[in-house]
gemmi code that builds the backbone of each chain (N, CA, C; Angstrom):
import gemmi

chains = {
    "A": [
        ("UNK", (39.531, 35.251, -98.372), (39.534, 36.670, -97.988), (40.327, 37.479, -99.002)),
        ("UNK", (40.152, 38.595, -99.426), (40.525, 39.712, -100.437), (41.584, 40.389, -99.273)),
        ("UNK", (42.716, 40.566, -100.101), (43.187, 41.646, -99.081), (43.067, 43.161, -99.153)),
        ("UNK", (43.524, 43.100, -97.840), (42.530, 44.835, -97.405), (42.914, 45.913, -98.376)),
        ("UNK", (42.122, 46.280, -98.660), (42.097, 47.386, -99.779), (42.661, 48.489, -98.974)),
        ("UNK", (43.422, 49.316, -99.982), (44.788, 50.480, -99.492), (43.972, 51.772, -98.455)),
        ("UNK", (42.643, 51.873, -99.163), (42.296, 53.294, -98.403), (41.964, 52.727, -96.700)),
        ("UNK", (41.821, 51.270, -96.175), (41.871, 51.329, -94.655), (42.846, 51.737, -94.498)),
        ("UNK", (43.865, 51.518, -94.993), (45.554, 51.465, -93.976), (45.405, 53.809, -94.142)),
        ("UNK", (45.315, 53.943, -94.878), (45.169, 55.426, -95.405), (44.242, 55.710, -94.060)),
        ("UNK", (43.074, 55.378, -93.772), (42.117, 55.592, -92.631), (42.717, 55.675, -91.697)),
        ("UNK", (43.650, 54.481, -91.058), (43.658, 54.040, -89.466), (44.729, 55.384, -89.232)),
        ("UNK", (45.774, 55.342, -90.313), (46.748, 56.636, -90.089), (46.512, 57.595, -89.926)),
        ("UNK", (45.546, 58.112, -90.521), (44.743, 59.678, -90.343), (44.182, 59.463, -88.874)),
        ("UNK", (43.373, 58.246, -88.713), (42.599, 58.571, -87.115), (43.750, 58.131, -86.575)),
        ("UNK", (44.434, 57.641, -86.205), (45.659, 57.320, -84.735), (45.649, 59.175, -84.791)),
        ("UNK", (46.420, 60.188, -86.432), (46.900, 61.189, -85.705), (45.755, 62.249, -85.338)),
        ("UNK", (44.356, 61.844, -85.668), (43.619, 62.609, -85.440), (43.152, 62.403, -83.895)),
        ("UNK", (43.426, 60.919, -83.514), (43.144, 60.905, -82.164), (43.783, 61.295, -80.830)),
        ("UNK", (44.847, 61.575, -81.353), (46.593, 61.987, -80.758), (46.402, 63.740, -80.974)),
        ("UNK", (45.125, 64.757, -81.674), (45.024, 65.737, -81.664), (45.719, 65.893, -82.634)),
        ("UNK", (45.689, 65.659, -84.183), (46.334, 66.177, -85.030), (45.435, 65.712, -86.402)),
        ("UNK", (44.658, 66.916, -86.715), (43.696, 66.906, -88.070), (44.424, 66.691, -89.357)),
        ("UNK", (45.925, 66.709, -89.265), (46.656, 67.144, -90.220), (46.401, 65.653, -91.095)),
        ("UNK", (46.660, 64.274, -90.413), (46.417, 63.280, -91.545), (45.460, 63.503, -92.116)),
        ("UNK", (44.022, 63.424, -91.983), (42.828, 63.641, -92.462), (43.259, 64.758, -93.667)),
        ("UNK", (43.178, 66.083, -93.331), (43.400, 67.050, -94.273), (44.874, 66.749, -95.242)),
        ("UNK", (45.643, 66.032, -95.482), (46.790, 65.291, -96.381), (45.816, 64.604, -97.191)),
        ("UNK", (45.253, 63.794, -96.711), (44.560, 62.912, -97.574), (43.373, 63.116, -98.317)),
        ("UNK", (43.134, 64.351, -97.929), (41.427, 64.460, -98.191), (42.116, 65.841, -99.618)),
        ("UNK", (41.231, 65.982, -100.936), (41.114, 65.881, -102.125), (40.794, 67.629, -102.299)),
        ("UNK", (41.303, 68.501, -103.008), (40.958, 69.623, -103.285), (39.425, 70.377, -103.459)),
        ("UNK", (38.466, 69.424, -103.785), (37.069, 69.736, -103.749), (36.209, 68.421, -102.699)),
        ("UNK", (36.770, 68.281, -101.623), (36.256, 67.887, -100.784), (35.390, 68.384, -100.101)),
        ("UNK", (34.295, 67.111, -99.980), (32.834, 68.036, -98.868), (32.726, 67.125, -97.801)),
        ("UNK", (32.415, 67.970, -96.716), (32.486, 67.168, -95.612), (30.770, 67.901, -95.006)),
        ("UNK", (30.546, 66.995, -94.159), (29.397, 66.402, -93.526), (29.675, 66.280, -91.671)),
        ("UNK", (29.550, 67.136, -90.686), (29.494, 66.355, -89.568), (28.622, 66.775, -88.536)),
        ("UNK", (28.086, 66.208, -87.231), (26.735, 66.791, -86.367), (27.034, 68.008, -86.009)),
        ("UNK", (28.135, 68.668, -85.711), (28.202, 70.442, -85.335), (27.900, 71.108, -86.210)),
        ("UNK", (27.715, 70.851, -87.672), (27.781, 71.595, -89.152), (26.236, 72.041, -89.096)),
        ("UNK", (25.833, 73.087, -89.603), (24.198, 73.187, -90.015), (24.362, 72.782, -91.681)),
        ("UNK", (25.480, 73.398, -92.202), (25.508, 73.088, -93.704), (26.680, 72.303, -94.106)),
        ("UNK", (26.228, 71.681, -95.220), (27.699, 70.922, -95.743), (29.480, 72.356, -95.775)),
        ("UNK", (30.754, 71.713, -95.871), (31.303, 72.676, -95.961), (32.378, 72.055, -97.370)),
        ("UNK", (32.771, 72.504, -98.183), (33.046, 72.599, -99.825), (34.267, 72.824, -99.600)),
        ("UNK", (35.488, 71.783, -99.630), (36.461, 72.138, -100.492), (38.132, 72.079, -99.115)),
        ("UNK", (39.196, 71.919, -100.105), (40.369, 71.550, -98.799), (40.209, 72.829, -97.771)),
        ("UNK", (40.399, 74.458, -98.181), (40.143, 75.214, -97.535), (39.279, 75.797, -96.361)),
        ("UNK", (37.981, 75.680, -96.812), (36.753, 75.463, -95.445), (37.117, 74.524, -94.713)),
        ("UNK", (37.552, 73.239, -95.339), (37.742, 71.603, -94.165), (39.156, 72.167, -93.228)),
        ("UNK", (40.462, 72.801, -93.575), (41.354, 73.019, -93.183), (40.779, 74.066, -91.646)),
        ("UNK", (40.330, 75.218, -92.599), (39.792, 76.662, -91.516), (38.944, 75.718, -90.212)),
        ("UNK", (38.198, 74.927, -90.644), (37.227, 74.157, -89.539), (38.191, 73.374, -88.540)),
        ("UNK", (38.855, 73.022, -89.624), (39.766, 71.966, -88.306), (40.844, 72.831, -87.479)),
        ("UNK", (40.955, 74.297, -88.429), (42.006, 74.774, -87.151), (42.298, 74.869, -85.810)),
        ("UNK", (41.020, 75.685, -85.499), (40.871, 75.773, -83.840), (40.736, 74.235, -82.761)),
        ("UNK", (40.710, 73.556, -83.809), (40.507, 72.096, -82.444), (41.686, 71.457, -82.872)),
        ("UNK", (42.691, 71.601, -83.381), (43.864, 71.624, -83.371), (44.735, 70.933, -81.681)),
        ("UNK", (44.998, 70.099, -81.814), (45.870, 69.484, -79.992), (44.607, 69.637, -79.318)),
        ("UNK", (43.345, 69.822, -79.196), (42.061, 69.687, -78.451), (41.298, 68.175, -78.106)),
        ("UNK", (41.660, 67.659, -79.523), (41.032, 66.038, -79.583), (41.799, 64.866, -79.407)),
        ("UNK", (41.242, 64.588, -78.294), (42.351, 63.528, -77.683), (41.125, 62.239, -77.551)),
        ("UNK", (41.426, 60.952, -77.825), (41.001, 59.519, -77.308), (41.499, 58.488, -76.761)),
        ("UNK", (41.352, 58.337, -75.701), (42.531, 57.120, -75.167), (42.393, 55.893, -75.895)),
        ("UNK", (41.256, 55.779, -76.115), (41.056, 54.232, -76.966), (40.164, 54.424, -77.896)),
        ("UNK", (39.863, 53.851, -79.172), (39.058, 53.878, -80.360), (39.230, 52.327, -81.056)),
        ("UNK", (37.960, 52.350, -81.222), (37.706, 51.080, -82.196), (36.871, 51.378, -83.510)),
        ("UNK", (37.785, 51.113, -84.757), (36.537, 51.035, -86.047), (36.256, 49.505, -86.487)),
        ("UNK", (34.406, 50.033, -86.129), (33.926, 48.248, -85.969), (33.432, 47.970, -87.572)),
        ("UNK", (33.840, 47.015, -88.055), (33.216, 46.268, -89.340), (34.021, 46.832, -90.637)),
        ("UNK", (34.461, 47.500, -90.604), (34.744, 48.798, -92.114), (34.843, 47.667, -93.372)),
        ("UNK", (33.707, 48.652, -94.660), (33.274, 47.940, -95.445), (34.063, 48.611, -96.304)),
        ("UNK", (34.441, 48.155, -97.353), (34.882, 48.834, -98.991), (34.327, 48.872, -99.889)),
        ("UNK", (33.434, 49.571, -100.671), (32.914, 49.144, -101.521), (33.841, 49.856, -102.886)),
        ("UNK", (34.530, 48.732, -103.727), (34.621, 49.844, -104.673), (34.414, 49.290, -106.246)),
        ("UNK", (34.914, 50.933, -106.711), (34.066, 50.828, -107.946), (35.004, 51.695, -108.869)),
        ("UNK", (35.844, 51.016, -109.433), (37.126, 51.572, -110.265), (38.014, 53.157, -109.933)),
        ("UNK", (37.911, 54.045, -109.985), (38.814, 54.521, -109.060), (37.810, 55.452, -107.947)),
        ("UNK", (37.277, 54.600, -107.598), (36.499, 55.511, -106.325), (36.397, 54.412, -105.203)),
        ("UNK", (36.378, 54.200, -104.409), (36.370, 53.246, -102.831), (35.583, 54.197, -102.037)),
        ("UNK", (34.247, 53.437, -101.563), (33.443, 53.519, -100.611), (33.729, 52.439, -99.027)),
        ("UNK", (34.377, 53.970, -98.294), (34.637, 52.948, -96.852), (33.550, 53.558, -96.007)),
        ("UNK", (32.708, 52.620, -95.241), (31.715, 53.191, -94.428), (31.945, 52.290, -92.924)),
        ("UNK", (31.953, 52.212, -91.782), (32.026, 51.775, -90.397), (31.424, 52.874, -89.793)),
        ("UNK", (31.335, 51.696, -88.467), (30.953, 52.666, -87.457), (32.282, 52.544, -86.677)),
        ("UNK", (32.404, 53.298, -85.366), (33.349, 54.085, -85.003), (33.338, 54.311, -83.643)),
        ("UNK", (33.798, 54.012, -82.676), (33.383, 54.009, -81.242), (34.960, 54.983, -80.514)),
        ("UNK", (34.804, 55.977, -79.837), (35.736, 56.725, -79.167), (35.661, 56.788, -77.665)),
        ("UNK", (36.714, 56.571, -76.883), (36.630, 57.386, -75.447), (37.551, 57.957, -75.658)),
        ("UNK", (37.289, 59.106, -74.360), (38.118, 60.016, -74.047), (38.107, 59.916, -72.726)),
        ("UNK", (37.966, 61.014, -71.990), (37.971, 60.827, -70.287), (37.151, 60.475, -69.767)),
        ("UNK", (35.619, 60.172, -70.293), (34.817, 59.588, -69.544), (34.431, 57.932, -69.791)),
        ("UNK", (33.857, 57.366, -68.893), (33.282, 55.638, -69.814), (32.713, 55.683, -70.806)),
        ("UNK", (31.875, 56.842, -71.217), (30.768, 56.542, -72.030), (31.543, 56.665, -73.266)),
        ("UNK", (31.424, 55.670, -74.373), (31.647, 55.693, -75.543), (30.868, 56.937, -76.537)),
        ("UNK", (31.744, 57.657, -77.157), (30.744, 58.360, -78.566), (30.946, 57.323, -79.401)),
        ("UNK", (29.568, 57.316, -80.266), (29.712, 56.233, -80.932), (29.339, 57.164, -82.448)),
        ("UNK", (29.830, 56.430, -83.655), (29.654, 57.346, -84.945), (29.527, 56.359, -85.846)),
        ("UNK", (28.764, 57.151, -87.104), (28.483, 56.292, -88.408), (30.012, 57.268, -88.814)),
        ("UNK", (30.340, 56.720, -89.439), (31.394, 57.116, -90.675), (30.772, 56.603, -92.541)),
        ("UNK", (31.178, 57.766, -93.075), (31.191, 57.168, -94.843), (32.612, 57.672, -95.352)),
        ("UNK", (33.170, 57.488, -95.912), (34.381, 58.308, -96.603), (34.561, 57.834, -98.185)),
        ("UNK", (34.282, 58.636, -99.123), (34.585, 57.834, -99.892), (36.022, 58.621, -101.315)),
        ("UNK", (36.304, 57.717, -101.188), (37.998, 57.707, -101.979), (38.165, 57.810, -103.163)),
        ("UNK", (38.969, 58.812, -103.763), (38.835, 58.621, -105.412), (40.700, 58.897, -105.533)),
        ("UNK", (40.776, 57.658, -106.335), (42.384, 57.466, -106.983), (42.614, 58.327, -107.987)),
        ("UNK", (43.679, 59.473, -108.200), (44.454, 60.109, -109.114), (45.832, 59.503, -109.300)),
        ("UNK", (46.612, 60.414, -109.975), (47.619, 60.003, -110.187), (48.703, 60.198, -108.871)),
        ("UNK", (48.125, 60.828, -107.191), (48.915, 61.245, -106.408), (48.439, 60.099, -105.694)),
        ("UNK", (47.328, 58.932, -106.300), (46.989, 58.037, -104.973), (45.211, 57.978, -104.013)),
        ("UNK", (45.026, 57.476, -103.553), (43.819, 57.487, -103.160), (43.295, 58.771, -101.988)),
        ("UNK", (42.826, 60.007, -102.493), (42.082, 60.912, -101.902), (41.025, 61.339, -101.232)),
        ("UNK", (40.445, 61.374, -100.208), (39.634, 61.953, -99.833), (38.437, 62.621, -100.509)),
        ("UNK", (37.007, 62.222, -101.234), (36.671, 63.782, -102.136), (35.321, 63.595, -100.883)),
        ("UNK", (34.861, 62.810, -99.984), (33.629, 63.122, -99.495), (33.662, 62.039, -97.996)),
        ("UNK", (33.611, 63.015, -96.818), (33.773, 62.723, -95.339), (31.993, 62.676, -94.988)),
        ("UNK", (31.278, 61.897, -94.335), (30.188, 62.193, -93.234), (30.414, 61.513, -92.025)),
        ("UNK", (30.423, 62.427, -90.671), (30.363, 61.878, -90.060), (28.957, 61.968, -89.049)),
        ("UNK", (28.507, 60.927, -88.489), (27.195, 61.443, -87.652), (26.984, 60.731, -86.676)),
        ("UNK", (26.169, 60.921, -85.729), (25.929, 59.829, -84.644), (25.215, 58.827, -84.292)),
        ("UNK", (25.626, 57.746, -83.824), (25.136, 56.546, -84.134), (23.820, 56.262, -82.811)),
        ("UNK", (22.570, 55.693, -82.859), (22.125, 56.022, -82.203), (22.433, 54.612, -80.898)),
        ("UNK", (22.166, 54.979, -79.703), (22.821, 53.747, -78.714), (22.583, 52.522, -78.931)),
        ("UNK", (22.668, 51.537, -78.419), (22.616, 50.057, -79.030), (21.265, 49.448, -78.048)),
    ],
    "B": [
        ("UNK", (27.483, 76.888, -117.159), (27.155, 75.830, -116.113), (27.053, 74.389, -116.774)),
        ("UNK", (27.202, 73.304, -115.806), (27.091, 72.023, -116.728), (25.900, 71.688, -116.459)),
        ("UNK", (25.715, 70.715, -117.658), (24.246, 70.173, -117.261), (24.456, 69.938, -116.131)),
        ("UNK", (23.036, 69.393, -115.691), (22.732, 68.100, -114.550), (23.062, 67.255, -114.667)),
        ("UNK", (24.249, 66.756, -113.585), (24.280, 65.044, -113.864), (23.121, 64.503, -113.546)),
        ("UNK", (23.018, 63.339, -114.128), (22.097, 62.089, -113.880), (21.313, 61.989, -112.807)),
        ("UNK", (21.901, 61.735, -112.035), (21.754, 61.130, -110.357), (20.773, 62.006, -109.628)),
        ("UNK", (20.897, 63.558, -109.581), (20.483, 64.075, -109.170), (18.780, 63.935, -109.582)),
        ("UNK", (18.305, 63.809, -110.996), (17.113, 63.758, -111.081), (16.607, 62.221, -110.677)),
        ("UNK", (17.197, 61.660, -110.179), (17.291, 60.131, -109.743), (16.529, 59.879, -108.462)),
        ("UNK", (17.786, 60.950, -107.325), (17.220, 61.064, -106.324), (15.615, 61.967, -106.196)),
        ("UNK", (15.740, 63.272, -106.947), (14.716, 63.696, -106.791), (13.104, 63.054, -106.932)),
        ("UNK", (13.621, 62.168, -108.131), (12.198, 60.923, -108.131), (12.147, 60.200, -106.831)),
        ("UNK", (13.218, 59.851, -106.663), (12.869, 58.800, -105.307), (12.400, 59.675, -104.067)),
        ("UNK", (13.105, 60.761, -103.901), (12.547, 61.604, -102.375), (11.238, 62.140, -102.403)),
        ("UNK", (10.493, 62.373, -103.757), (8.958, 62.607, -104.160), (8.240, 61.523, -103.533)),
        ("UNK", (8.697, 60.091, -104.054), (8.045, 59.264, -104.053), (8.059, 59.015, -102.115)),
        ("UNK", (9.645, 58.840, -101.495), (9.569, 58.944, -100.368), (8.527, 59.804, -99.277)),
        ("UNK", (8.872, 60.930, -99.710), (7.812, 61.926, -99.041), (6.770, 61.873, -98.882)),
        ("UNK", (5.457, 60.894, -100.114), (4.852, 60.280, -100.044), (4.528, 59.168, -99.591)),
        ("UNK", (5.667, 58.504, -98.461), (5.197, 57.403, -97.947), (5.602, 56.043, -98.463)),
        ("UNK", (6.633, 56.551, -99.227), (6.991, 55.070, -100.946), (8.238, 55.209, -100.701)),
        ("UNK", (8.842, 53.884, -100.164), (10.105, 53.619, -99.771), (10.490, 53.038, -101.050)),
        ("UNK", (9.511, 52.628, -101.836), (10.023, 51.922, -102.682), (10.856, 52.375, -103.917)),
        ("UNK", (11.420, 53.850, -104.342), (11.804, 54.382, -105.020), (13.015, 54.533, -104.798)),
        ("UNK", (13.602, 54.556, -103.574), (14.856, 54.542, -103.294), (15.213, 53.095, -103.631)),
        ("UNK", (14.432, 51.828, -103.238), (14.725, 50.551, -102.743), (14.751, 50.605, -104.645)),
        ("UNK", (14.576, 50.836, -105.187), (14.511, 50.619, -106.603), (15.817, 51.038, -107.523)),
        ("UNK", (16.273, 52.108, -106.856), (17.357, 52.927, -107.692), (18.634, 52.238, -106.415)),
        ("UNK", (18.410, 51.649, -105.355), (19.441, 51.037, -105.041), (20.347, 49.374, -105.006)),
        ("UNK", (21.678, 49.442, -105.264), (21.999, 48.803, -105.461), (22.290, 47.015, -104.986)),
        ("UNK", (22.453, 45.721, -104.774), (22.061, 44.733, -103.908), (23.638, 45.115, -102.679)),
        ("UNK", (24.313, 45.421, -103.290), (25.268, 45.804, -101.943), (25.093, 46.701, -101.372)),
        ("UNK", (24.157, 47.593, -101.279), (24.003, 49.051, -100.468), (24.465, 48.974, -99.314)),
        ("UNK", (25.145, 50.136, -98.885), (25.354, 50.121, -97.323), (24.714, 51.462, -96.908)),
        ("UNK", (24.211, 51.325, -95.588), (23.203, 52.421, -95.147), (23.152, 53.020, -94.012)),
        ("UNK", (23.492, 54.111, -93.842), (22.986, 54.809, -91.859), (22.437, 56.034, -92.083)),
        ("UNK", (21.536, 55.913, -90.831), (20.241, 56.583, -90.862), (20.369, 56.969, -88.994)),
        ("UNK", (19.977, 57.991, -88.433), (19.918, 58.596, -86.946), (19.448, 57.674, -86.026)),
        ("UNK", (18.779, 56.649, -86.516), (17.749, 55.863, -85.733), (18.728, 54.492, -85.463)),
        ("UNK", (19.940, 54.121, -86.384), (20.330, 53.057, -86.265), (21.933, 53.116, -85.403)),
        ("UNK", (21.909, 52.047, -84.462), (23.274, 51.618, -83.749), (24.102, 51.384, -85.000)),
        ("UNK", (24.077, 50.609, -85.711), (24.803, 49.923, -86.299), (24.662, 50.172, -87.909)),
        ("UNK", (25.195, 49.941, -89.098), (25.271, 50.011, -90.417), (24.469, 48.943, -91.054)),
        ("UNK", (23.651, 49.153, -92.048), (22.685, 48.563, -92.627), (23.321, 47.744, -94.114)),
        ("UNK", (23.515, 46.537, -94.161), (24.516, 45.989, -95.438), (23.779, 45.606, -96.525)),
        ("UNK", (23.280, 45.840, -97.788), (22.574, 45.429, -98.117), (21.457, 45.315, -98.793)),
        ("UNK", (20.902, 44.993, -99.904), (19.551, 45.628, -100.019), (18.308, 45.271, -99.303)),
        ("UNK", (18.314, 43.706, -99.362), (17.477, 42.774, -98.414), (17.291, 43.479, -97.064)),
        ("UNK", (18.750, 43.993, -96.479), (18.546, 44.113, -94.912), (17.715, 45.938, -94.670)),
        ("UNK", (18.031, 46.402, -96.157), (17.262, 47.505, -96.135), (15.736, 47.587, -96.695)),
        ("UNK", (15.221, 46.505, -97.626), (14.043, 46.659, -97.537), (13.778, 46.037, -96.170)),
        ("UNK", (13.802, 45.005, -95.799), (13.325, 44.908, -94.347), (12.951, 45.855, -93.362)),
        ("UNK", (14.235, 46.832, -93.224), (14.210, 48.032, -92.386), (12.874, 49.282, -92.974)),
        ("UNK", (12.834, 49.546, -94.133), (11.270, 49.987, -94.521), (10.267, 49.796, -94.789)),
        ("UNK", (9.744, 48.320, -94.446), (9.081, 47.662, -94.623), (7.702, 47.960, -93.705)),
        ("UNK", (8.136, 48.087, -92.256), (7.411, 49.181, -91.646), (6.761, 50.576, -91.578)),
        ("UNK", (7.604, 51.418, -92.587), (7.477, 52.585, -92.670), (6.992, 52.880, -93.464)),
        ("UNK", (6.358, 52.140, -94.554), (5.949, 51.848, -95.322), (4.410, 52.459, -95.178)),
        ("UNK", (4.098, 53.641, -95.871), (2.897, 54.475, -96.093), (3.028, 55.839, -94.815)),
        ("UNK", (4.181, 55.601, -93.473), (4.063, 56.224, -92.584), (4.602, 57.598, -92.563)),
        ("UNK", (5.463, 57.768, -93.809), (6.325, 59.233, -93.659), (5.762, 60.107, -94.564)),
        ("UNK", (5.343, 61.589, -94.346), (5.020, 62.308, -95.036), (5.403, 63.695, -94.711)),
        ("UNK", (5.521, 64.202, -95.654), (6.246, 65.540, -95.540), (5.525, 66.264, -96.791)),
        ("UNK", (4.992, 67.549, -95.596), (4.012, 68.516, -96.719), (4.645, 69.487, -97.692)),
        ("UNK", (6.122, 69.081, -97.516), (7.074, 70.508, -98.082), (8.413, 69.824, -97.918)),
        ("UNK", (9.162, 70.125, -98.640), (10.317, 69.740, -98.636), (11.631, 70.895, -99.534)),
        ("UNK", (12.703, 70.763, -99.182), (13.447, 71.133, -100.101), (15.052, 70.227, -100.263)),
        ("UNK", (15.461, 70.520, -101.073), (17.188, 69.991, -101.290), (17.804, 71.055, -101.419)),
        ("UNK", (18.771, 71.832, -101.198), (19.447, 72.868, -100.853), (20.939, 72.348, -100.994)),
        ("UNK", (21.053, 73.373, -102.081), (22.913, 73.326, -102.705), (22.996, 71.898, -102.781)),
        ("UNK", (22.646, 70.938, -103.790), (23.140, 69.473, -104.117), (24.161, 69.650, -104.792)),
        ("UNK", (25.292, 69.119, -104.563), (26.371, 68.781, -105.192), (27.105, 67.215, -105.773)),
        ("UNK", (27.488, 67.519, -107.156), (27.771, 66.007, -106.811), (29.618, 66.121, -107.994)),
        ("UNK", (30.234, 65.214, -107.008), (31.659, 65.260, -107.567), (31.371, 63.896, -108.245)),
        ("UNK", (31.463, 64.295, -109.320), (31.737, 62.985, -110.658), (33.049, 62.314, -110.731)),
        ("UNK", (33.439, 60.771, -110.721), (34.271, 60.469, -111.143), (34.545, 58.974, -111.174)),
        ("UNK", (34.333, 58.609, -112.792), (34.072, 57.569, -113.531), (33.149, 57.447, -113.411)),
        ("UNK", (32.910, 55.967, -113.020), (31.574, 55.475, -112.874), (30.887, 55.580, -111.412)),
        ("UNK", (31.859, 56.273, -110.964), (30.757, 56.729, -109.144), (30.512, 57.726, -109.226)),
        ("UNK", (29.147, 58.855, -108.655), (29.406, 60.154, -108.590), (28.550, 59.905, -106.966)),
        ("UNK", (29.075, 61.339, -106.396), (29.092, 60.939, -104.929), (28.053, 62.439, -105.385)),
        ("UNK", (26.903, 62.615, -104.123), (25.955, 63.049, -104.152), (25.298, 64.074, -102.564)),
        ("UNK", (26.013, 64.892, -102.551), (25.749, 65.536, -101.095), (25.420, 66.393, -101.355)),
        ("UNK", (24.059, 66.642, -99.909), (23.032, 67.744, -100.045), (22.299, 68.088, -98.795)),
        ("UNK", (22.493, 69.210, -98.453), (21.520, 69.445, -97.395), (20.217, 69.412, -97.443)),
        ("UNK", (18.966, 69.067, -96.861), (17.875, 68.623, -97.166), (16.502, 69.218, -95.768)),
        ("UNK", (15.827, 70.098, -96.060), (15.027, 70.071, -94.761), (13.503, 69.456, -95.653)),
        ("UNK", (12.724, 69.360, -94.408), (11.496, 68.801, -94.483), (10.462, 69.023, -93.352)),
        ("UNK", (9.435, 69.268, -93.934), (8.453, 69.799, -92.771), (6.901, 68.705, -92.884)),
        ("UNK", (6.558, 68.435, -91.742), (6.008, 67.334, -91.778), (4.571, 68.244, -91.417)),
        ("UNK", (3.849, 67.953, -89.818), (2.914, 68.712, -89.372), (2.969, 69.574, -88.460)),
        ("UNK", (4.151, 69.814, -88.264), (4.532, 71.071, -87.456), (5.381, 71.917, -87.557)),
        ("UNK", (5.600, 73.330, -87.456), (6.320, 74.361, -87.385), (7.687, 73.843, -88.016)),
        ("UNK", (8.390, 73.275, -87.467), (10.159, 72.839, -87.352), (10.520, 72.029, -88.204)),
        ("UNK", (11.385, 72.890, -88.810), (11.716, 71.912, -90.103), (12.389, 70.488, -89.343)),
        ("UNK", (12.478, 69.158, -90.027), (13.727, 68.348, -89.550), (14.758, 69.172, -90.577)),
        ("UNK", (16.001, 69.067, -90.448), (16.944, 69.734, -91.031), (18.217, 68.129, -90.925)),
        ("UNK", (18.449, 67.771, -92.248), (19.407, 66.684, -93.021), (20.764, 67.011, -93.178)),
        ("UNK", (21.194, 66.390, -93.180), (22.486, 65.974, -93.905), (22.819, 64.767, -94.901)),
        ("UNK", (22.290, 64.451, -96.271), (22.441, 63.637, -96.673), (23.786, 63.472, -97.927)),
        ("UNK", (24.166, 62.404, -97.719), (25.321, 61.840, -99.063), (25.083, 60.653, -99.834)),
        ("UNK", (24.648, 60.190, -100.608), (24.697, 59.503, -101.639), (25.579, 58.945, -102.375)),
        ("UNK", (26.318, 58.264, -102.592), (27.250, 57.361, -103.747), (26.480, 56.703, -104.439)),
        ("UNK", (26.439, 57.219, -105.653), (25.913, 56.317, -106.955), (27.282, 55.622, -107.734)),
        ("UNK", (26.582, 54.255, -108.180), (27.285, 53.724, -109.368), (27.336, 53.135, -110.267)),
        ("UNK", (27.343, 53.624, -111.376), (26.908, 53.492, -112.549), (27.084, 52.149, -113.410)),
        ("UNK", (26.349, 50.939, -113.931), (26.557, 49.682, -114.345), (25.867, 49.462, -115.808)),
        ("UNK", (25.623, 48.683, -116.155), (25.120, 48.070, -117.523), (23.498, 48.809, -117.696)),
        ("UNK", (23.067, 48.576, -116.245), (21.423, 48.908, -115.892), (21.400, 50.413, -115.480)),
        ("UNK", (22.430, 51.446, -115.476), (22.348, 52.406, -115.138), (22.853, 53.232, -114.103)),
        ("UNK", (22.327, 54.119, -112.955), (23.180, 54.403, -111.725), (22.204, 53.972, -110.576)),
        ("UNK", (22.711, 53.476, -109.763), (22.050, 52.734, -108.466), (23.435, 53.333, -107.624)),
        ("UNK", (22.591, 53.526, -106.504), (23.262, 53.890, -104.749), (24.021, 52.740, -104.499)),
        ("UNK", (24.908, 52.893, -104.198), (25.716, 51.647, -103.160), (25.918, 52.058, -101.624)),
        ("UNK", (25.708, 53.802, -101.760), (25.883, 54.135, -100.112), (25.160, 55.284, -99.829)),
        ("UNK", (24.590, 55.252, -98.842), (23.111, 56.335, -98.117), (23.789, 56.618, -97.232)),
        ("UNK", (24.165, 57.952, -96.504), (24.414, 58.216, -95.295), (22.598, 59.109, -94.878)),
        ("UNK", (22.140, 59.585, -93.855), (21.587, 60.509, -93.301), (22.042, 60.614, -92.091)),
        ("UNK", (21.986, 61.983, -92.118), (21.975, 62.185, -90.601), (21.689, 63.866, -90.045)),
        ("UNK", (21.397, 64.217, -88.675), (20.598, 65.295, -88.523), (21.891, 66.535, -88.714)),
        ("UNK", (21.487, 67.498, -89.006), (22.112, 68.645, -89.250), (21.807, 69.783, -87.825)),
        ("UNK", (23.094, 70.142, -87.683), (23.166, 70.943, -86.068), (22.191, 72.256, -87.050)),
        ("UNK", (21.151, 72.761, -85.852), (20.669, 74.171, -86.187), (21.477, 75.226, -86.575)),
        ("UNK", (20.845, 76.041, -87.246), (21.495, 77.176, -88.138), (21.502, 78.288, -87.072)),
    ],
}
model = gemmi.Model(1)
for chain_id, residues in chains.items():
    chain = gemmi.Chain(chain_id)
    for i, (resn, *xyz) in enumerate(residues, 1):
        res = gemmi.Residue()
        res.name, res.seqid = resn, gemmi.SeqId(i, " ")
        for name, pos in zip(("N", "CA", "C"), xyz):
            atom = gemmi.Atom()
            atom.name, atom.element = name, gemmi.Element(name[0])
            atom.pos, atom.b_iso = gemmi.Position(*pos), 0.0
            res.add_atom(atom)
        chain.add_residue(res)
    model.add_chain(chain)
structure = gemmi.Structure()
structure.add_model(model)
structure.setup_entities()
């Protein structure tokens, strides 16, 4: 076994505080010309600023009592890391949301960044 | 303005060829580790094998009389360039489907091949 490449541990930290209602890990980590991708969006949105403005209002809104990321793959390729899983959430009800995730990571000199989020929905099993 | 990167006229061959019913243009420009999600799938697709399989069926069945790619962007860096684009398509009726697609290309001895496909549906405008 390879050991786990740096951008999971970077992942699980952002979702614990994103699941605890706090976008703020995600947006730390995620890259000045970042594009993000998710099912409420009609269009992609460009860059730390749009991703920040989007995440304001749901701000302490997103809460999960339990989450599992199932399989997470790495693919990488000198300073870029492709992490893709799927993604299973509750909140107050039984029913699981279930999600594809892609994220993929590009290393500067501040460390492994954020430059491209999709998230979408996975269809039931 | 900068040129065009690469990739982009990459995909555009392959989504011609797709649109036409020819899975095989993507399956060509992608890589043997691809990882893949698509609206239709529970789970993440690993693979190239496990993705020709998956179009193997679909094979002559998709057609789209019109299409567009709308604002493609792609953040370059090294040998990956990541590839996101909103995408609609109109098949035989009125309503567009309306996309969300991302792409990771990466670039090797043989050129640039996909290592990661996201799709997924885009909320109405």
């Amino acid at each position: 076994m390879s050991e786990e490449h740096p951008v999971l541990g970077l992942e699980r930290a952002a979702m614990a505080r994103w699941c605890n209602g706090d976008p703020g890990g995600f947006l730390e980590i995620s890259a000045p010309d970042v594009v993000y991708f998710d099912p409420m969006l009609a269009r992609r949105l460009d860059g730390h600023a749009a991703l920040t403005a989007y995440y304001k209002p749901i701000w302490g809104q997103i809460y999960a009592e339990r989450y599992e990321f199932i399989d997470p793959r790495v693919i990488a390729a000198g300073d870029c890391a492709v992490l893709a899983y799927n993604f299973n959430s509750w909140g107050g009800s039984e029913d699981a949301l279930r999600w594809h995730c892609t994220e993929v990571y590009r290393r500067d000199a501040q460390g492994w960044k954020i430059v491209s989020t999709h998230w979408s929905y996975a269809a039931k099993p």
